[in-house]
N, C-alpha and C positions, 0 to 999 in steps of 0.2 A: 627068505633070507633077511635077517632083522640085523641089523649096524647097530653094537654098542660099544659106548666111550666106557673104560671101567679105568679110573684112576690111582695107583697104587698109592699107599700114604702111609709110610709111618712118623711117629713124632722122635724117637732116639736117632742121632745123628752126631759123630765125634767134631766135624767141621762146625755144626748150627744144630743143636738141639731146639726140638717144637718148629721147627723149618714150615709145615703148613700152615702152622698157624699165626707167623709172624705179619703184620701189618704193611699191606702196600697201597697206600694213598687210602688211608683208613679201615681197609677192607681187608680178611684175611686172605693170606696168599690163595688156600685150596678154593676157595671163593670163586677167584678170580680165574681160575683152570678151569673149577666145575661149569661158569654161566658161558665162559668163550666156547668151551665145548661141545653144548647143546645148539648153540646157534648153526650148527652143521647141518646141510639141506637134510641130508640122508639120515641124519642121527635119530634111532628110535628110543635111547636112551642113554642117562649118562649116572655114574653108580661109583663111588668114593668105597676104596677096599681098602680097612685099615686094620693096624693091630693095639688101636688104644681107643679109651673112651673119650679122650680129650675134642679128636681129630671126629668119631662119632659124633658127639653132642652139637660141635660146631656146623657139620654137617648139618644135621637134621635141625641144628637152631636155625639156617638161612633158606629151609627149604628144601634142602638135597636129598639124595638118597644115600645113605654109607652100608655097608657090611661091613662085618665084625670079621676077619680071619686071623690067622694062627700066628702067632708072635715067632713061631720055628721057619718060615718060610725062608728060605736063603737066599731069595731076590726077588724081587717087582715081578720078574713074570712070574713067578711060583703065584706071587699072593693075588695076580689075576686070573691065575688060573682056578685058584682054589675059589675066588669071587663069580667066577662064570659058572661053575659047579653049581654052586649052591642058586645060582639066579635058571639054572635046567635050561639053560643054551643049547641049541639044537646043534650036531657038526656042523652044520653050512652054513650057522651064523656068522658074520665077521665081528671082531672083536678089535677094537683100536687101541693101544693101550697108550697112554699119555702118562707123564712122569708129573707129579703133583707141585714141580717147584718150574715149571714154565706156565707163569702168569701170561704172556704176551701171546700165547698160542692162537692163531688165526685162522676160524673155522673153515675158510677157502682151503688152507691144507686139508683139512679131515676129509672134502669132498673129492679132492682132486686122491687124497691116498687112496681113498675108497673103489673110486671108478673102474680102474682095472680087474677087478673080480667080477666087474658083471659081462665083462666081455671074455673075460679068457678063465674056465673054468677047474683048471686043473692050478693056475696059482696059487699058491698057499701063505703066500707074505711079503709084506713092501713096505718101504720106512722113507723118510725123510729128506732132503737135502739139501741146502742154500749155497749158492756161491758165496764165498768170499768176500767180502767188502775191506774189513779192520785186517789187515796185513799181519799186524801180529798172531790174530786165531792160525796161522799156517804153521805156526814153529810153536805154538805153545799145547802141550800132549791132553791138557784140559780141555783142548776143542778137538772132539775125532774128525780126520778127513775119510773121504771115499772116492773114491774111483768105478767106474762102470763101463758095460760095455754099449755099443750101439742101438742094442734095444732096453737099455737101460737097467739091466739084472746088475747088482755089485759082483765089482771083482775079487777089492777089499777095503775091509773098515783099517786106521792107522793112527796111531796118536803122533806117528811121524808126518810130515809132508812128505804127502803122495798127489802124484807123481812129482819124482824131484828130477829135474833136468840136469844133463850132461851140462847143458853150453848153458852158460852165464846170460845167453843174450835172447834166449830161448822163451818164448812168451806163453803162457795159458794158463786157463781161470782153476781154479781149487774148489772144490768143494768138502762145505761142513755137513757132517751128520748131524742131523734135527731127532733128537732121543726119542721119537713116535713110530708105533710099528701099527701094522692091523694086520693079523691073519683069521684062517678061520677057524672058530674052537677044532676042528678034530685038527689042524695042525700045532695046533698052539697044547694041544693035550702029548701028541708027540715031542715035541720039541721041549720039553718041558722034562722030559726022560730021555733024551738023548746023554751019550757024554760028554766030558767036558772035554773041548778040545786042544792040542796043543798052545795053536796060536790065539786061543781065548784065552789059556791060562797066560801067556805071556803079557801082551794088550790087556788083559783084564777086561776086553770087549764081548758080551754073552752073545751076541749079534755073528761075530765068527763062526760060533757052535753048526752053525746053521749052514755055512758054506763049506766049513770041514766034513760036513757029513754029506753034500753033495744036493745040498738043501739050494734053489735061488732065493733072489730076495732081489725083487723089484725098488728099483729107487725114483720115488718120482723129484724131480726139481721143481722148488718153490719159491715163487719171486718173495717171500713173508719170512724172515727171520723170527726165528724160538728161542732166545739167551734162556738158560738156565741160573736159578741162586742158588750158587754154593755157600754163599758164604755172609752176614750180616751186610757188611758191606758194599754186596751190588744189589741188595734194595734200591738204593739212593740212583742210579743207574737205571732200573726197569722204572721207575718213578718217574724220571725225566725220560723215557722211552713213552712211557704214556701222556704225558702231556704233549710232544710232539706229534702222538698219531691222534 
């Protein structure tokens, strides 16, 4: 059973066009995903799946490994899927996927997502989670919350604050979904042909698909916060995020 990071990357984007490749603390962004990535105990490799040559060249200029896929792919897990095809991934391998615009990603997540597959074998997928810290992330729909049950399978992904309290005076901690999944190719090939589901199409969250169909999805909690860059502007942000760690 072989662990690979496969990062999705395109350069078109209506919020930040060339997103990978914009500079953070002189370095380009995919950079700084690809080298955090590999630092993972378990990691047998890490592999940049894009649909330009730009994102390509960059890659291979610092070392890395990229694939060339299909510019028709209709989302990040499509163009990892199509990335693990062509790399002849066995079903039982796991597969992590990271989103190429979290610079900050801390490989102790990748090990700790990881760990559950080698104990429980019928698992097929597990993603992300931080508590709460910046109070605003709970009311604003750009940070999704989740919720889970006791042994930690999601209940549900929300762009709302979930769980919202009756009583005003009512105390407990929130948690952010961190955009990192790992399943194992022969689920991530199903899942990938599932349909789309209601409460996906509403949330716009692909992560539902999976619970609508009766799919789990383990959630592990990580003390390491993963901000993502949406937007020019919170450069300046993960910049001073890095200088403090």
């Amino acid at each position: 059973m072989k662990v690979v990071v496969i990062i999705p990357s395109r350069y078109g984007s209506s919020r930040f066009e060339g997103k990978p490749l914009a500079l953070i603390a002189g370095q380009p962004m995919i950079k700084w995903v690809y080298e955090r990535s590999k630092q993972g105990r378990n990691i047998s490799d890490v592999v940049v799946a894009t649909d330009d040559a730009r994102i390509l060249c960059a890659v291979e200029g610092f070392g890395g490994k990229a694939i060339m896929t299909s510019a028709e792919n209709r989302s990040g897990t499509d163009r990892v899927g199509e990335a693990a095809g062509k790399m002849g991934l066995a079903p039982e391998d796991i597969i992590i996927n990271i989103q190429g615009d979290q610079p900050l990603i801390d490989s102790r997540c990748l090990d700790a997502l990881v760990e559950p597959f080698f104990t429980e074998p019928d698992l097929a997928m597990s993603t992300l989670a931080y508590k709460i810290l910046d109070t605003r992330e709970i009311t604003d729909p750009k940070d999704v919350k989740v919720t889970f049950n006791n042994r930690g399978d999601a209940l549900y992904f929300s762009r709302s604050p979930i769980p919202c309290a009756r009583d005003a005076n009512t105390r407990f901690d929130t948690y952010k979904h961190l955009g990192v999944y790992a399943y194992t190719h022969r689920f991530l090939n199903t899942f990938r042909h599932l349909s789309e589901g209601v409460l996906e199409r509403i949330e716009k969250l692909e992560q539902l698909r999976a619970l609508e169909h009766g799919y789990r999805i383990r959630v592990l909690v990580s003390p390491y916060d993963s901000p993502e860059v949406d937007l020019p502007e919170d450069i300046h942000r993960i910049e001073a995020a890095l200088k403090q760690r």
